[in-house]
MARKE-924141 format. One line per 3 residues: number of its first residue (from 1); their letters; for each residue x, y, z of C-alpha. Coordinates in Angstrom, 2 decimals. Example, Ala and Ser with C-alpha at 12.3 -4.5 7.8 and 13.67 -1.06 7.14 Angstrom:
<sites>
1	AS	12.30/-4.50/7.80 ~ 13.67/-1.06/7.14
</sites>
This chain:
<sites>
1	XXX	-14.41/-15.56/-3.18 ~ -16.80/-12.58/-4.19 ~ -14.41/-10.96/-6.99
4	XXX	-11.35/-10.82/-9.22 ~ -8.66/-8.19/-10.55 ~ -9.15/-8.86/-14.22
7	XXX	-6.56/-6.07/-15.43 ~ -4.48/-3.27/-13.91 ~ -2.62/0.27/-14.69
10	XXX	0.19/2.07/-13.16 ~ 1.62/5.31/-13.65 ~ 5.62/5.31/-12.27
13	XXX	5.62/7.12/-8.63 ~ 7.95/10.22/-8.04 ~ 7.88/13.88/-8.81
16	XXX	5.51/14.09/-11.78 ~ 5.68/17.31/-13.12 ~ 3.19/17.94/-15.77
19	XXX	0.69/16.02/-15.02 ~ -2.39/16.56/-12.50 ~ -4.68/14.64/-10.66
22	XXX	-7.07/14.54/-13.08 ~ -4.72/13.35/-16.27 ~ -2.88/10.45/-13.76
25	XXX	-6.97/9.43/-13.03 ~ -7.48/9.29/-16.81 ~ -4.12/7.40/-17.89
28	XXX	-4.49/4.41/-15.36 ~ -8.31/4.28/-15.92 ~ -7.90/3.81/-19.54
31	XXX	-5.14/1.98/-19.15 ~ -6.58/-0.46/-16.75 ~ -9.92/-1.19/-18.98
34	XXX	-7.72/-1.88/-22.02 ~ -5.23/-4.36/-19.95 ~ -8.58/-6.37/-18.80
37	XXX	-10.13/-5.97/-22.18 ~ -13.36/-4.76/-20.97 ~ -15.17/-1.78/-22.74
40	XXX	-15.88/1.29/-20.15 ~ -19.73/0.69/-21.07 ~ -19.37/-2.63/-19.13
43	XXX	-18.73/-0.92/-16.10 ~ -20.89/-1.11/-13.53 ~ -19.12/1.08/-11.12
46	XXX	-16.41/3.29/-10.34 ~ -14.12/3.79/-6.76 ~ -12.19/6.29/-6.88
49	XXX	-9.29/6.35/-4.00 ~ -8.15/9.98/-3.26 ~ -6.88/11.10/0.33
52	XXX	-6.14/15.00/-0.89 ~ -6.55/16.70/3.02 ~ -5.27/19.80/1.37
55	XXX	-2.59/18.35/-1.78 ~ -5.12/18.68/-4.29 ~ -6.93/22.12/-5.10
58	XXX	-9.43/19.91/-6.80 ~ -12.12/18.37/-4.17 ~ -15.22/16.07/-5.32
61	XXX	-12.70/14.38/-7.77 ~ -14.63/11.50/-8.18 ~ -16.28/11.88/-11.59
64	XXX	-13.28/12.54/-13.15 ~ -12.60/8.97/-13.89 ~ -15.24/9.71/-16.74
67	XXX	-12.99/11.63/-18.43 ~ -11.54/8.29/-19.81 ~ -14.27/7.54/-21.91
70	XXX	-17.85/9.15/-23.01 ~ -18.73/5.28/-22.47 ~ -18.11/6.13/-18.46
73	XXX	-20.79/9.06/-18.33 ~ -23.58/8.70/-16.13 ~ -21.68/5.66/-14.58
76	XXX	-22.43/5.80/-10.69 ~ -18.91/6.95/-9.24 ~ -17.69/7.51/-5.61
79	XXX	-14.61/8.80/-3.60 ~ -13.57/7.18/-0.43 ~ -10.49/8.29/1.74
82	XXX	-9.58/6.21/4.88 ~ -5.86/8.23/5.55 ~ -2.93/5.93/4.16
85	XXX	-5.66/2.93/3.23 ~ -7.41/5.03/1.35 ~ -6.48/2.62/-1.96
88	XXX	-7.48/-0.37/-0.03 ~ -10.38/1.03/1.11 ~ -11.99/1.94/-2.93
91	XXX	-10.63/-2.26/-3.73 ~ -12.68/-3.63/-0.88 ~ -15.52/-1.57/-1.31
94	XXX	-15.68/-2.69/-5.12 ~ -15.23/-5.88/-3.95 ~ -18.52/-5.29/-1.66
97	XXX	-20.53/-4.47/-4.35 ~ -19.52/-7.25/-6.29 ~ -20.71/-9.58/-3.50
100	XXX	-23.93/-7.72/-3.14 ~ -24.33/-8.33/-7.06 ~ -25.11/-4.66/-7.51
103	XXX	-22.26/-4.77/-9.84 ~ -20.65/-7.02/-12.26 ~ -17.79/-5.11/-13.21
106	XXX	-15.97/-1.90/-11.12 ~ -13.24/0.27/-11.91 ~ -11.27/1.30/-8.92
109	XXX	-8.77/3.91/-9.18 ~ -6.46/5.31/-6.64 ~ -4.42/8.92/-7.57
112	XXX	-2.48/11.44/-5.21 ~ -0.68/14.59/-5.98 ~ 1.91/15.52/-3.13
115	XXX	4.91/16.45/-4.38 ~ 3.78/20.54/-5.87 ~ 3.18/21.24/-2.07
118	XXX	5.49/22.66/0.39 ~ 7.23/20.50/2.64 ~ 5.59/21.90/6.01
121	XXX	2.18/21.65/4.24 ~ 3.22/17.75/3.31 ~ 2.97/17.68/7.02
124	XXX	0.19/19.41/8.21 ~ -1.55/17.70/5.75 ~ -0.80/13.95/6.98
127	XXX	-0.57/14.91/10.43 ~ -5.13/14.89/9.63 ~ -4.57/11.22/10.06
130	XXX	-3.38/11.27/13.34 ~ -5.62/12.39/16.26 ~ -5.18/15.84/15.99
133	XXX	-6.23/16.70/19.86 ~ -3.53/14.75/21.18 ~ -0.90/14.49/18.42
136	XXX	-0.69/17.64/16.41 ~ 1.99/18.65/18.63 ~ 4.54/15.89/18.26
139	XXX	7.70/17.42/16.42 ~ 8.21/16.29/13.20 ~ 5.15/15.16/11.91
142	XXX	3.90/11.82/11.18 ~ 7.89/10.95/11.06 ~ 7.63/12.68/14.23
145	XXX	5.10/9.92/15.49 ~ 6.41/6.96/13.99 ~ 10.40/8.16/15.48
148	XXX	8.31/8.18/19.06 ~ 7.17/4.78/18.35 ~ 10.50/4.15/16.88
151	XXX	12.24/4.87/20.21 ~ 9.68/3.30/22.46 ~ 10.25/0.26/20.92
154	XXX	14.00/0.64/21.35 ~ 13.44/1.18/25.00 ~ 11.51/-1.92/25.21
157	XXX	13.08/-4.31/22.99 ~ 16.66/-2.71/22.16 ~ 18.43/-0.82/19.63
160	XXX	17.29/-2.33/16.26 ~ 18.88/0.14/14.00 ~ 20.51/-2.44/12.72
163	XXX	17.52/-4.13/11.63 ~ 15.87/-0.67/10.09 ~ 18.78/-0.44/7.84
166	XXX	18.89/-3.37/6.44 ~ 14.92/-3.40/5.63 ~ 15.88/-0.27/4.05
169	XXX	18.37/-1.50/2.52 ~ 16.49/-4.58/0.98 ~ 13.09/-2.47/0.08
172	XXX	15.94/-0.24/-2.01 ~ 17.45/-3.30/-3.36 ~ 14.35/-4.63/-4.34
175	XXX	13.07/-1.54/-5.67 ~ 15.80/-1.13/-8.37 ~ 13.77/-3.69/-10.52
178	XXX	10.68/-2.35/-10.63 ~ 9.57/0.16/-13.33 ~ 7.18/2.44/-11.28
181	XXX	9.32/2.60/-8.27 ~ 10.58/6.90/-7.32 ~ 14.08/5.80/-5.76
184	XXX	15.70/2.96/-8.43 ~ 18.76/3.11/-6.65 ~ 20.49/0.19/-3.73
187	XXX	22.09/2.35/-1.53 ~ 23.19/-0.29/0.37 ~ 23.70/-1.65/4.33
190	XXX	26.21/0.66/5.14 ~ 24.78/3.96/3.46 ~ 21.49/3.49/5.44
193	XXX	23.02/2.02/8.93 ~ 25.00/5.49/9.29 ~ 24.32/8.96/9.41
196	XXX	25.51/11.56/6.81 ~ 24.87/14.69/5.17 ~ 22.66/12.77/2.87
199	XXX	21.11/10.62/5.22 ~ 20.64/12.73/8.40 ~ 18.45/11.69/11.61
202	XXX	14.56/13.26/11.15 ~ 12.96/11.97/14.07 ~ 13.97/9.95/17.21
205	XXX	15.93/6.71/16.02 ~ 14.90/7.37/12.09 ~ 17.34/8.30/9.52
208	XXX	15.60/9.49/5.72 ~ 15.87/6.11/4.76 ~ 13.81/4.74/7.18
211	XXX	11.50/7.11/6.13 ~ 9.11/6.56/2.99 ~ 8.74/9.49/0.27
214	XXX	6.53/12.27/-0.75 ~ 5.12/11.00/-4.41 ~ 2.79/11.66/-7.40
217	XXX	1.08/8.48/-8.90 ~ -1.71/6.78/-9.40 ~ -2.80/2.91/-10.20
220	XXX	-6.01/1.56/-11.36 ~ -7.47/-2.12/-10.99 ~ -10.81/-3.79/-12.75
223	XXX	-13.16/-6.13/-10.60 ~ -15.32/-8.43/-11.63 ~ -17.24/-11.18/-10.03
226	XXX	-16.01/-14.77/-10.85 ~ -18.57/-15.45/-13.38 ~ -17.22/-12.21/-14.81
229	XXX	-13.94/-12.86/-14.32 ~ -13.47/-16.05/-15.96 ~ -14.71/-15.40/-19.18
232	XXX	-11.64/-12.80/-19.80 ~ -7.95/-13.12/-20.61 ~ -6.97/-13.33/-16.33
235	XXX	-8.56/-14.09/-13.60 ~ -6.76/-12.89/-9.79 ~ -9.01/-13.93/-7.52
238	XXX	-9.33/-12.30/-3.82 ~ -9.16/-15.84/-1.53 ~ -10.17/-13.23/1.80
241	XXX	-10.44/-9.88/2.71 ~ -10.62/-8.25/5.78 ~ -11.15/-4.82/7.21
244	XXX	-10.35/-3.58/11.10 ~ -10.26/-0.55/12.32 ~ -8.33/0.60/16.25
247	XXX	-9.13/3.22/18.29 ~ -7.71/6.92/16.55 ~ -5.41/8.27/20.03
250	XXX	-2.36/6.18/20.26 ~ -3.02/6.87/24.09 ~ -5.95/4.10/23.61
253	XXX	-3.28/1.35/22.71 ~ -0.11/-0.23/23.13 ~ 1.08/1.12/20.25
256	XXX	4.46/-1.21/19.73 ~ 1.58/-4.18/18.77 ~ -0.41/-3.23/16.08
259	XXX	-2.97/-4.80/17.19 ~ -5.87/-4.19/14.50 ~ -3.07/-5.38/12.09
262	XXX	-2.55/-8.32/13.68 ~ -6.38/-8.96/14.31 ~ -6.82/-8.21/10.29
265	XXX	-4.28/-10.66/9.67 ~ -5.60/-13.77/11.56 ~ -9.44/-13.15/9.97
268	XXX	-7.68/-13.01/6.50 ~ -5.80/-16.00/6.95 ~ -9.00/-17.93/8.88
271	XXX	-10.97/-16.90/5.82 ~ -8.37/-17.87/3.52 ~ -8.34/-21.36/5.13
274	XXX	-4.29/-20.82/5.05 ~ -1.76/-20.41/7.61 ~ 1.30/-17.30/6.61
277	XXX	3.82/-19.91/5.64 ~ 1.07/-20.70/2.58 ~ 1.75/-16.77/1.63
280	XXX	4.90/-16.72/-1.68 ~ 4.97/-13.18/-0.71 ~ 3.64/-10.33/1.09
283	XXX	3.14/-6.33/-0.03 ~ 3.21/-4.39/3.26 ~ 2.81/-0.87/4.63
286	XXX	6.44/0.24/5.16 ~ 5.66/4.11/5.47 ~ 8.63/3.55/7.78
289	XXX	10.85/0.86/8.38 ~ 9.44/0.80/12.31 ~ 6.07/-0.20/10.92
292	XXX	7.58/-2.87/8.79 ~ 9.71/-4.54/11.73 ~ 6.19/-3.95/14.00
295	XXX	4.28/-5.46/11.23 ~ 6.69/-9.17/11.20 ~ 5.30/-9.49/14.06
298	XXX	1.47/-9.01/14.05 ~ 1.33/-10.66/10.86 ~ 2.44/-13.47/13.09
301	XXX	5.99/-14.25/11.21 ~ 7.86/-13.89/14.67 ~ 6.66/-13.31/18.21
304	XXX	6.76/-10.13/19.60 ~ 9.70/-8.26/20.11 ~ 11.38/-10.51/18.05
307	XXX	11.18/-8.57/14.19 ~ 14.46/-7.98/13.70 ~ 15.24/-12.26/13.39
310	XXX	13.08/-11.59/10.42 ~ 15.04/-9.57/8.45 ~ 18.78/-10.07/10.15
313	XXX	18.23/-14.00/9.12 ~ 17.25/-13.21/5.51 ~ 13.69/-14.65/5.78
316	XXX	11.64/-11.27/4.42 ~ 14.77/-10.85/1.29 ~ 13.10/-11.90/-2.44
319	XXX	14.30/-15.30/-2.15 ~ 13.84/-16.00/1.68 ~ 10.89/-18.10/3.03
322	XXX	8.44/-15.25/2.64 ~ 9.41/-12.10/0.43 ~ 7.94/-8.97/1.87
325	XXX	7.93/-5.65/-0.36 ~ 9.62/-7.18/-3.73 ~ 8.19/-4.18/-4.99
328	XXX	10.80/-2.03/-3.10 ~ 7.73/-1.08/-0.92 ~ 6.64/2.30/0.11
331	XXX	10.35/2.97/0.65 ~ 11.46/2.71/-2.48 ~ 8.72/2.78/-4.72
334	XXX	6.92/5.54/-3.28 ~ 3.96/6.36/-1.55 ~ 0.81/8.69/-3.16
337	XXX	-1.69/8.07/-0.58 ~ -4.83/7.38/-2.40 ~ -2.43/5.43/-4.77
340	XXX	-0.78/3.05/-2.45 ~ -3.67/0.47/-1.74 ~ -4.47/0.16/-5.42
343	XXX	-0.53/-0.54/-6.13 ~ -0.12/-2.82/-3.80 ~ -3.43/-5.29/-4.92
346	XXX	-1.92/-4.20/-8.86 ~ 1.67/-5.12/-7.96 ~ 0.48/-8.65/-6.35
349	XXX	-2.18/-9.66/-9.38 ~ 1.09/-9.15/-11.35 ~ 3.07/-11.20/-9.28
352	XXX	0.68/-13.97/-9.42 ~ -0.34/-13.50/-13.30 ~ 3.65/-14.05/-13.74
355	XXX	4.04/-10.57/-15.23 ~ 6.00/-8.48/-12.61 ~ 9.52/-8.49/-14.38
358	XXX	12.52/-8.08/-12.43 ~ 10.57/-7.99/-9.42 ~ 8.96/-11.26/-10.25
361	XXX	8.97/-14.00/-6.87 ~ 9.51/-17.72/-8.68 ~ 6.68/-19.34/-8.50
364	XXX	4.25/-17.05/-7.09 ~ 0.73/-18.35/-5.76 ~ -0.25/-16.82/-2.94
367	XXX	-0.15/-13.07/-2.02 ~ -1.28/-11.25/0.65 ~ -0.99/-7.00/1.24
370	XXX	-1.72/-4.76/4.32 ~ -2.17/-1.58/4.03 ~ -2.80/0.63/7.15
373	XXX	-4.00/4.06/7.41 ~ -2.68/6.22/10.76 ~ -0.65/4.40/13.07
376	XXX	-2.40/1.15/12.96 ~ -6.21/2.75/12.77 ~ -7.58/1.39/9.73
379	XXX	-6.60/-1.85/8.35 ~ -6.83/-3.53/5.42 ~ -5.31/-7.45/4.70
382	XXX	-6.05/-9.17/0.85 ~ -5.46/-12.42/0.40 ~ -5.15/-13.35/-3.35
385	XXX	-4.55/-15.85/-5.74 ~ -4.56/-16.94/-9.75 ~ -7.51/-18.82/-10.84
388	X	-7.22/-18.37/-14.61
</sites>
């Protein structure tokens, strides 16, 4: 236990007109300090989580975090980007400099602008996560991909459309009760199960709701170390982390196991000293409802080939035996790429801090997230949990 969220920011996620990069960076970093009650000349450091790859006109966007405060000049400040973990990536790296005590306090931010860039940009753009030499080619982007691994899971295991629409259809229901969430809306079993005008087939097996959205946002979270931690108003302490990264070509792996996920998973929940059944809920990387069904099982909730039992017997719904995505997940609640990590840790020190609203889990006291970057490359698992 190196460090603690001690306050947290969040912008809503959708189509943000009027605002920029640089004023979502400001609003959650401001935000954030004042919700922990630290001053910005307490901080130590600053993370800033931006993936960009082309949305963004404005590179080198770390050091506009100081533009929260004169207090945050000549603050040492960094950008990391690690593809669709790029939030994750900026928390854990606070968290390392915390537990190198070259830090006390750290401001991590995570911010993306997608949504003022043209639709075959969005996917040129996120197809730079994939490995270009092999994958560039595969129709349809990074929908494209995850349709392929869509259908060769199919082939494999069976038609589980009916288990993609109803994780759809729970991540929607879920997401009508959180605040910061683009799509508010259930659309219901039925409305994602069939195809329509409104809900056509994009790639392989995968309708647009299995299929998360292109978003604006940003959220912000304040480390400290314990010491730190426990001398302010909350204390959400990180029980384990751990960080694993896969080979880039999917032509490397069997790419139906997510295999560094499920290796990220098991050194979490050794760390942790906890088995998944300890977990109230989870936060995980549903950039399309494939990954979440692939991700049941290398988090070790079913054996493989067997995700769909998850979600057709209720067990992953808010009140089943372990909620995953009572956010609404990326699904519903959207998914700026340099934003998403930093959400997800935000979303889950809310959860256990018993401030998340209509999204709240009863009784709340264990969390854990994943965030992945590519198709299973980098991977990120937090385990948290309230210690004041």
């Amino acid at each position: 236990m190196t460090g603690c969220i001690v306050g947290w920011a969040h912008t809503p996620f959708g189509r943000l007109d009027g605002e920029t990069v640089e004023s979502l960076i400001v609003r959650v970093a401001g935000g954030a300090l004042a919700d922990a009650g630290v001053e910005a000349k307490d901080v130590d450091e600053i993370v800033l989580g931006h993936f960009n790859a082309g949305f963004s006109p404005q590179d080198f966007t770390a050091s506009l975090v100081l533009q929260a405060s004169p207090d945050l000049r000549f603050k040492r400040a960094l950008r990391v980007e690690n593809a669709c973990a790029t939030g994750s990536a900026a928390v854990h790296l606070g968290l390392k400099s915390l537990a190198a005590k070259s830090a006390r306090v750290v401001l991590v931010v995570g911010v993306e602008q997608m949504t003022a860039t043209p639709g075959p940009e969005i996917g040129k753009n996120l197809l730079k996560a994939s490995y270009v030499r092999e994958e560039a080619d595969i129709e349809g982007g990074f929908a494209g991909i995850f349709g392929k691994i869509a259908g060769l899971y199919f082939q494999r295991w069976g038609d589980q459309s009916d288990a993609l629409a109803m994780i759809a259809a729970k991540n929607h229901k879920n997401g009508v009760g959180n605040p910061y969430a683009q799509l508010r809306k259930d659309l219901g079993f039925e409305f994602c199960r069939n195809v329509s005008d409104k809900n056509p087939f994009v790639a392989g097996p995968l309708k647009r709701t299995d299929c998360s959205l292109v978003s604006d946002g940003a959220a912000a979270v304040v480390l400290a170390d314990v010491e730190t931690a426990l001398r302010l108003k909350k204390a959400i302490a990180f029980r384990a982390t751990a960080h694993v990264s896969d080979f880039l070509p999917m032509s490397k792996r069997d790419i139906l196991k997510f295999e560094g996920c499920a290796e990220a998973w098991k050194r979490a929940l050794a760390d942790a000293g906890i088995t998944l059944g300890d977990l109230s809920l989870v936060e995980t990387h549903d950039c399309f409802t494939i990954a979440e069904l692939i991700e049941y099982e290398a988090m070790g909730l079913v054996p493989e080939g067997q995700g769909a039992r998850a979600i057709m017997e209720g067990w992953t719904q808010k009140d089943g035996r372990l909620p995953v995505n009572p956010s609404g997940g990326l699904k519903a609640k959207g998914h700026p790429i340099g934003a998403t990590g930093v959400s997800m840790h935000a979303l889950c020190a809310m959860q256990l801090a018993g401030a998340a609203g209509d999204i709240q889990v009863r009784g709340a006291k264990l969390a854990g997230v994943f965030n992945m970057g590519g198709t299973a490359v980098a991977n990120y698992v937090s385990v948290l949990e309230r210690i004041k």
